[in-house]
N, C-alpha and C positions, 0 to 999 in steps of 0.2 A: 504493500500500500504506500504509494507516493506523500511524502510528507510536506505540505505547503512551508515556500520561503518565508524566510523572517522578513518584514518591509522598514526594520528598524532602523536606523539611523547607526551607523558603527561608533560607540562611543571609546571611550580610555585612549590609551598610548596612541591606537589608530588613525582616531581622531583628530589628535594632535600633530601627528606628524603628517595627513593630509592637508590640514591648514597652514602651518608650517611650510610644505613646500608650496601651496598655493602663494603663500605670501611672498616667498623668494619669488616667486614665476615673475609676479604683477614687477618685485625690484629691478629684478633683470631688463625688464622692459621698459622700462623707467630708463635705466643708465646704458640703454642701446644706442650704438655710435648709428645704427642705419636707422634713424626713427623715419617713418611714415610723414614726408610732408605735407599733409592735412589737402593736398589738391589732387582728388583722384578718379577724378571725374574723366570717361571716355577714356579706353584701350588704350592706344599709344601716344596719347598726347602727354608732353613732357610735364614735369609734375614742375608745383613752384618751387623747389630747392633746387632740379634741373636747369628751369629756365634763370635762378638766380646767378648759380653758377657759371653758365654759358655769358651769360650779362654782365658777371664780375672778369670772369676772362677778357671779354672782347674790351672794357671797358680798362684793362691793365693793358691789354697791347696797344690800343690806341695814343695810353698815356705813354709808353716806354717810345713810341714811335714820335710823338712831342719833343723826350727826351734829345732823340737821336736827329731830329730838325736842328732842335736849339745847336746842339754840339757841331754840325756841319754847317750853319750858318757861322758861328762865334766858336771855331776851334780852339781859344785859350782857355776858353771853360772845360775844355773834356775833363783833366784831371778834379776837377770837383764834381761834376753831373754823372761820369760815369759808373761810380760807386752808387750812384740813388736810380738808374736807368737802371743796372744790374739789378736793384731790389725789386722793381717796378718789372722787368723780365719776370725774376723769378717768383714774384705772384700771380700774374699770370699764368705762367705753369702750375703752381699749385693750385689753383683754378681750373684748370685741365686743357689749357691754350697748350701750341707746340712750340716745341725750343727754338722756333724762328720769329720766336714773342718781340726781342730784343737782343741784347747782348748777352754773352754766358756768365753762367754765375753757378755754382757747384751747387749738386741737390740738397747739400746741409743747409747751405742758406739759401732756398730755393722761395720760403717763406720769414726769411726772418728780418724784414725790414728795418736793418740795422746798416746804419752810414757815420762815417766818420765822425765821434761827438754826438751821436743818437746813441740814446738808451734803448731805443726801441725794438722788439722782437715781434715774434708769431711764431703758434704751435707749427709743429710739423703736418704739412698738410694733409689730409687724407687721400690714400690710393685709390679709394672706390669712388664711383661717376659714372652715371647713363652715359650709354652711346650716343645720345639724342646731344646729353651736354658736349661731351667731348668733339662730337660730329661740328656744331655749332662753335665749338672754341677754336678748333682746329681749322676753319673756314675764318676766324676774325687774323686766325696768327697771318695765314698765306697772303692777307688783304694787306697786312704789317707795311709792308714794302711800300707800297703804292700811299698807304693813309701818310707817312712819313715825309714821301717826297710830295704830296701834296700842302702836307701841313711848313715844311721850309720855306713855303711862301708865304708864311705866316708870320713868322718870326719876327718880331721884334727888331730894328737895327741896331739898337743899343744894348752891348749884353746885361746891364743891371735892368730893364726894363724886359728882356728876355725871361730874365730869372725872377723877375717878380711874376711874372704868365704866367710860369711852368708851378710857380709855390702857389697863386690862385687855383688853377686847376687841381693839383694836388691836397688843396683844401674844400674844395665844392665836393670831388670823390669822397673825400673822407667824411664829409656831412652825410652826401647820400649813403652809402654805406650804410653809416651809422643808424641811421634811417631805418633801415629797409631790412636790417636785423632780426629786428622785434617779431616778425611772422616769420621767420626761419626757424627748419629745427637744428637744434643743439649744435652738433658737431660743426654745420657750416657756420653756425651764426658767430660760435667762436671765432673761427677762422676769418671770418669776414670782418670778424671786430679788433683783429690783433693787426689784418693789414689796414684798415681805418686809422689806427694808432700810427701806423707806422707812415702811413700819407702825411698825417697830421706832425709829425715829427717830422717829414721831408719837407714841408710848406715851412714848419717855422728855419728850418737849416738854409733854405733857397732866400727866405727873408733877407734872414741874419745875410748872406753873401750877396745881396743884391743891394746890403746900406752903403 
């Protein structure tokens, strides 16, 4: 004769240690470097942390391409601009732009927006990135070229009026940025806040060499 299941709730040790590991589950998920960026709407359409990325990329080659006007217009500045173009390259890369962003700069400090007299740093970037981003950063680097020799007609004649441009623009990015954080998840929003600093550090260093 078949004996009916218990429908009771498992209570003691069992119990415990069911809850317990539910609790861990929820932390784990919590302190996930991939979080879910809340735009998930339709198949393959790029999510917001994608389309941030691809947008902080193109939006770092652009600038490094600035850099690299100023310096070919007003060659006596390289020794000072090169060191902050190189930082402005390799945020871009950490962004998931290709290494034709700007000038080269070693993967250590690919992200660490640190220049001569700046305290300023950023985490190591993260390796993981949609296709869609990457696709989209890798299309801003190859345009690098072209955006640069268009933007040397831009330039400023006088290099202290040069160098105060390049430190504007490197302060309007660091605003948006900063900005545009606040609905990013975790992991990029760090990143996106440490190179913000790190603009914000290259604008006051361009100042200061433009008094």
């Amino acid at each position: 004769m078949p004996f009916p299941l218990s429908s009771r709730t498992p209570s003691g040790p069992r119990r415990r240690t069911l809850l317990a590991a539910a609790a861990g589950t929820f932390a784990l998920a919590g302190c996930s470097a991939d979080e879910p960026s809340g735009d998930t709407t339709g198949g393959s359409r790029p999510s917001l942390a994608d389309r941030a990325r691809a947008r902080a990329a193109r939006d770092s080659t652009t600038l490094a391409g600035r850099y690299t006007a100023v310096i070919a217009a007003h060659p006596d500045l390289e020794k000072k601009l090169a060191p902050l173009r190189a930082d402005v390259a390799g945020h871009a890369r950490a962004f998931g732009a290709g290494s034709s962003a700007g000038s080269s700069a070693s993967p250590s400090a690919a992200a660490s927006g640190t220049a001569p007299g700046s305290a300023s740093g950023s985490p190591t970037p993260s390796p993981s990135g949609s296709a869609s981003a990457s696709a989209s950063a890798s299309a801003s680097a190859s345009a690098s070229a072209s955006a640069s020799a268009s933007a040397s007609s831009d330039v400023a004649a006088q290099p202290k009026d040069a160098l105060s441009e390049l430190a504007t623009a490197e302060l309007a990015l660091a605003d948006e940025r900063t900005q545009a954080l606040v609905d990013l998840p975790g992991e990029l929003a760090r990143l996106l806040a440490s190179v913000a600093a790190a603009g914000a550090a290259h604008a006051y260093l361009l100042t200061e060499a433009a008094k």
